[in-house]
Structure formats: structure tokens, C-alpha cells
C-alpha positions as CSV (number, residue, x, y, z in Angstrom):
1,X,-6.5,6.4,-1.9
2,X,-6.1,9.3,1.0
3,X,-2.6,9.0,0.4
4,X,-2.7,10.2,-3.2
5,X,-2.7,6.4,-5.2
6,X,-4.9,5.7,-7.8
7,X,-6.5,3.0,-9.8
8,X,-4.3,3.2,-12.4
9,X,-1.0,2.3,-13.3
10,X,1.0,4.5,-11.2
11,X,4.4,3.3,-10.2
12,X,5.9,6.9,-9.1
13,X,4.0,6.5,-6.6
14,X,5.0,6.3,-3.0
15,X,4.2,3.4,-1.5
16,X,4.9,1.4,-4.6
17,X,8.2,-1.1,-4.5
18,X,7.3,-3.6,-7.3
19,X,5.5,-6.1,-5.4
20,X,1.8,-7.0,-4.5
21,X,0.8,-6.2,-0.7
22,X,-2.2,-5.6,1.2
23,X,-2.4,-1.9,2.9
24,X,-4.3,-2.0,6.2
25,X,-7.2,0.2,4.5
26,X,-10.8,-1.2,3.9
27,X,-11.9,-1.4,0.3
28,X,-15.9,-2.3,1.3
29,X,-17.8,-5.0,3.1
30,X,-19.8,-8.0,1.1
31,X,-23.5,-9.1,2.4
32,X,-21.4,-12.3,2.8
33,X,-19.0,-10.7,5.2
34,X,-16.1,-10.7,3.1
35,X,-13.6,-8.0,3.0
36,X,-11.7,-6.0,0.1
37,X,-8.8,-4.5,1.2
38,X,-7.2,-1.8,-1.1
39,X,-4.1,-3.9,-2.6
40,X,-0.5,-2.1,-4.3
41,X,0.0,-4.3,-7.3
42,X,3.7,-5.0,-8.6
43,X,2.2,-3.2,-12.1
44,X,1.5,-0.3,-10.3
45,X,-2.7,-0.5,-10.4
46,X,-3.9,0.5,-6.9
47,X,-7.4,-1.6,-6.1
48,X,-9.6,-3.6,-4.0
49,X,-8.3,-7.3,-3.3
50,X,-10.7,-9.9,-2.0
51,X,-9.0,-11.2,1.4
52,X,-9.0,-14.6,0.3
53,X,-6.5,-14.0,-2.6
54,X,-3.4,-15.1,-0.9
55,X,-0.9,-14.2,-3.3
56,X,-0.4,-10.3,-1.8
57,X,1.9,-9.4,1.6
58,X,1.1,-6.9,3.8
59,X,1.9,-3.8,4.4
60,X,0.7,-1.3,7.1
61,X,0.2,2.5,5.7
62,X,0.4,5.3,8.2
63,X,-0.4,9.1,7.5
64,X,2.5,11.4,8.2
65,X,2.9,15.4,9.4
66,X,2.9,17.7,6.0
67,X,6.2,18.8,7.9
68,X,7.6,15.2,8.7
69,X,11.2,14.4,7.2
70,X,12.7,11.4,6.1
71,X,16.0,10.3,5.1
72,X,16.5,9.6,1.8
73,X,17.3,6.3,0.3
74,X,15.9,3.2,1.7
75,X,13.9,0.6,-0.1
76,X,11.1,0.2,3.0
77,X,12.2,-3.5,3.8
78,X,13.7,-5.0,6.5
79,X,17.2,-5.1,5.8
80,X,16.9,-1.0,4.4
81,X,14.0,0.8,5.8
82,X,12.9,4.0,5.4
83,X,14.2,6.5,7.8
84,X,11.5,8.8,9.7
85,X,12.2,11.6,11.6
């Protein structure tokens, strides 16, 4: 959410790729200590995700100089990352 997404269906955004992963950010905290952890799902909708739903990755998000650059191109996965520099 810091980052600019949105829960709605918003696939221009950045850190969408089409699939369901897990960002490293805190959604909120249950009496029963369980966790939601905001999820990036493959139809774009940008939400909390109860950690024991399985079925997302994960994917760390990190927050980047206004003046950082990066290459474009790139998909963010292993075999074509993105290119920071």
C-alpha cells in the first residue's frame, strides 16, 4: 500500500507479474496470533492474505531513492531480473 497498490484490480501496477505472492508487509495481527500479510493477486486485487493460505509465493518489496534507475525490461524472476542501479 506505501508503494502506491490498491485494493482494486490494478494490474498496471508495479509490482504486479500475474501471479499470487506474499510481500513481506504486515496486513494486521488476530487475538489468535495469526498474521495477514498484504498479498499481489494474479487478478490484480492488492489485499490481506491469512498466512495459512498456502497457495501465494513470496516476494520481498523494498522502497527505492525517487532518483534510483533501473534498466528496462526484465520480468523480476530468476532467469530475467530487474536491473537496479
Amino acid at each position: 500500500m506505501y508503494a502506491g497498490g490498491k485494493t482494486a484490480n490494478n494490474k498496471h501496477y508495479y509490482l504486479y507479474n500475474g501471479q499470487d505472492y506474499w510481500t513481506m508487509s504486515l496486513d494486521y495481527w488476530l487475538a489468535s496470533n495469526s498474521a495477514s500479510i498484504f498479498c499481489l493477486h494474479s487478478n490484480g486485487y492488492f489485499d490481506g492474505t491469512y498466512v495459512s493460505n498456502t497457495s501465494p509465493g513470496v516476494r520481498p518489496v523494498i522502497n527505492l531513492k525517487a532518483d534510483t534507475q533501473f534498466q528496462s525490461g526484465g520480468n523480476g524472476t530468476q532467469n530475467n531480473p530487474y536491473v537496479v542501479k
